[in-house]
C-alpha positions in Angstrom: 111.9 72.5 123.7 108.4 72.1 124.8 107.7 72.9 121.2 109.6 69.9 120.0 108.0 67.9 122.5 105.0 68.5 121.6 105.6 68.1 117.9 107.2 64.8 118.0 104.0 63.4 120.2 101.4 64.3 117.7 101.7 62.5 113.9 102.0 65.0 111.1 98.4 65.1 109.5 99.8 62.8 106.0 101.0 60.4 108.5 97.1 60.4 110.1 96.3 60.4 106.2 98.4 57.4 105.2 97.1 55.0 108.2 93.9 55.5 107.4 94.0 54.5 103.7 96.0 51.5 105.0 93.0 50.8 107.4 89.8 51.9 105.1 91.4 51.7 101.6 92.5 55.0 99.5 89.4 54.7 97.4 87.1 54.3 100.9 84.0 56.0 101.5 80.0 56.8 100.2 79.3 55.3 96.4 76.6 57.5 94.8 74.6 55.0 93.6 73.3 55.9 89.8 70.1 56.8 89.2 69.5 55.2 85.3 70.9 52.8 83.3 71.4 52.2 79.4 70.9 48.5 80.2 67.5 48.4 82.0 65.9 47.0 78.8 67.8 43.6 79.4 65.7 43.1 82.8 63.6 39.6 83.1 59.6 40.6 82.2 59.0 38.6 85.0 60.7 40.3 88.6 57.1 39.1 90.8 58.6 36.1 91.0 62.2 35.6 92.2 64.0 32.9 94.2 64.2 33.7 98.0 67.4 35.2 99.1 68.5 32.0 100.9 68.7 30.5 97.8 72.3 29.1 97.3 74.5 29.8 94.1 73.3 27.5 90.9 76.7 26.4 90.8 78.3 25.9 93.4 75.4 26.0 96.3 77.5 28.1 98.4 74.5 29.3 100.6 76.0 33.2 101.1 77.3 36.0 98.9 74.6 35.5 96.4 73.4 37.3 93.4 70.2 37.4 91.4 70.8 38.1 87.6 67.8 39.9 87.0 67.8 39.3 83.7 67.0 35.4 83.8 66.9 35.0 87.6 69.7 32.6 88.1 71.1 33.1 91.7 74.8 32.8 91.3 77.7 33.4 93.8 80.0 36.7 94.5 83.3 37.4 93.3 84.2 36.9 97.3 83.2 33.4 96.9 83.7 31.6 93.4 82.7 34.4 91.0 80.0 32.2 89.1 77.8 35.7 88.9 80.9 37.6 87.2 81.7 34.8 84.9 77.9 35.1 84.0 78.3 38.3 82.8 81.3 37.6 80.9 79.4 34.5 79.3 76.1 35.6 78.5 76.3 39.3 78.7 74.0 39.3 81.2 74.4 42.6 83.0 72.3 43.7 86.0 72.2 42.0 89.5 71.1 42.1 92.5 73.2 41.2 95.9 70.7 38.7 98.7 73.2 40.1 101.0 72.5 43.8 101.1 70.2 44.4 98.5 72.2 46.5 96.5 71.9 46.3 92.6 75.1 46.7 90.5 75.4 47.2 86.7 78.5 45.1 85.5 78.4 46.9 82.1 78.0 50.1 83.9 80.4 49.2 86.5 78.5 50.9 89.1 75.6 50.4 91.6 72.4 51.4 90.8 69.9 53.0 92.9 67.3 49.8 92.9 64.8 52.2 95.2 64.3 54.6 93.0 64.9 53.6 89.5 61.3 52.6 88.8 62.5 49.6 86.6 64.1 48.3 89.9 61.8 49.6 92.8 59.2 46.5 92.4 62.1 43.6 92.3 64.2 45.4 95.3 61.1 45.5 97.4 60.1 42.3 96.6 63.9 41.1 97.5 63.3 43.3 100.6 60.2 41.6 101.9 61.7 38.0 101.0 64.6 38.6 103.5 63.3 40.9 106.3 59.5 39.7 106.5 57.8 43.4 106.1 57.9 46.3 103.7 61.0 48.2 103.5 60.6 52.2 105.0 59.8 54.8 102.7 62.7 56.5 101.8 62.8 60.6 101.5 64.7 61.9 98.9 66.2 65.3 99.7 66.6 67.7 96.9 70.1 69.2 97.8 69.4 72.5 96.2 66.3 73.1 98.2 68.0 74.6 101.4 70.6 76.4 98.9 67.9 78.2 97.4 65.5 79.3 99.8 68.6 80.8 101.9 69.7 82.6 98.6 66.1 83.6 98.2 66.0 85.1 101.7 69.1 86.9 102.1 68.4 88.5 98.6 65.4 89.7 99.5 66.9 91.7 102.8 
């Protein structure tokens, strides 16, 4: 009885499962970023000089949610405001942008986020972007090479 008690107070684990998709979306959690991209080539010559991230949308001039193509350096709005960057891509082909908001670079061809910090096509124009909207350098970021720990462990317990 206590058994059934007990079981009927605590959710089965897919019902835990199933709230939290609803809350955080089945398809939640860390995107990798890539780390190249066949459409680099299409980048403006020119990423020294960009418009400031409080730049509002050519279009529109919704001051938030902006993107800069960074392939002619129009700032155009999100898909979460009136889609201008999107339908720039589907006009002009134009591929790879930046977000003012967070910094982030997609690939619309790609259909993925690109790692604009270490890409070396991308590292100058997202720094720049960086000291445009927080005023100083951004922090040097380590990267880890995940194999690193898995190997020196392997190396030492093979050699005992």
């Amino acid at each position: 009885m206590a058994n059934a008690a007990g079981s009927s107070s605590s959710p089965p684990e897919e019902s835990l499962d199933e709230e939290y998709d609803l809350v955080y979306g089945a398809e939640s959690g860390w995107v990798e970023a890539r780390t190249s991209c066949d459409h680099l080539a299409s980048l403006s010559s020119d990423l020294a000089h960009i418009p400031t991230p409080d730049t509002p949308c050519n279009r529109c001039q919704h001051p938030q949610e902006n993107w800069l193509c960074l392939c002619c350096k129009e700032v155009l709005c999100s898909r979460f405001v009136n889609k201008h960057m999107l339908q720039h891509y589907q006009q002009i082909n134009h591929c790879v942008a930046l977000s003012y908001s967070d910094l982030s670079v997609w690939c619309f061809s790609c259909d993925a986020y690109l790692d604009g910090q270490v890409i070396p096509q991308l590292r100058p124009v997202y720094e720049l972007a960086y000291i445009l909207k927080f005023g100083e350098a951004p922090p040097l970021r380590s990267v880890q090479n995940p194999n690193f720990g898995n190997n020196q462990g392997a190396d030492s317990s093979s050699g005992a």
